[in-house]
C-alpha positions in Angstrom: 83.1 87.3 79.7 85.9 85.1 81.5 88.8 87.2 79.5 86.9 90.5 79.8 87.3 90.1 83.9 90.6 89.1 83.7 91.7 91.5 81.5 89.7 93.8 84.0 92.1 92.4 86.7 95.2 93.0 85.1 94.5 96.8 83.8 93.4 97.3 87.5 96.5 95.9 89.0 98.5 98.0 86.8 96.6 100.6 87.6 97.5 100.3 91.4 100.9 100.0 90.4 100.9 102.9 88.5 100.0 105.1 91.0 102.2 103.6 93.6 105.0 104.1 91.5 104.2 108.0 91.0 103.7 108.2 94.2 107.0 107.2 95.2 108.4 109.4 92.6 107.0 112.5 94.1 108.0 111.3 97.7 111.7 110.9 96.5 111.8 114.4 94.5 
């Protein structure tokens, strides 16, 4: 269950950054 959360950290972090960095990408089109 520990890895599961953590895992479940990581893919939401990524997630986040994800979207931040298509974000910027349509701002700077």
């Amino acid at each position: 269950l520990e890895d599961e959360e953590a895992l479940s950290g990581v893919l939401s972090t990524l997630h986040d950054l994800g979207y931040s960095l298509l974000s910027v990408d349509r701002l700077s089109i």
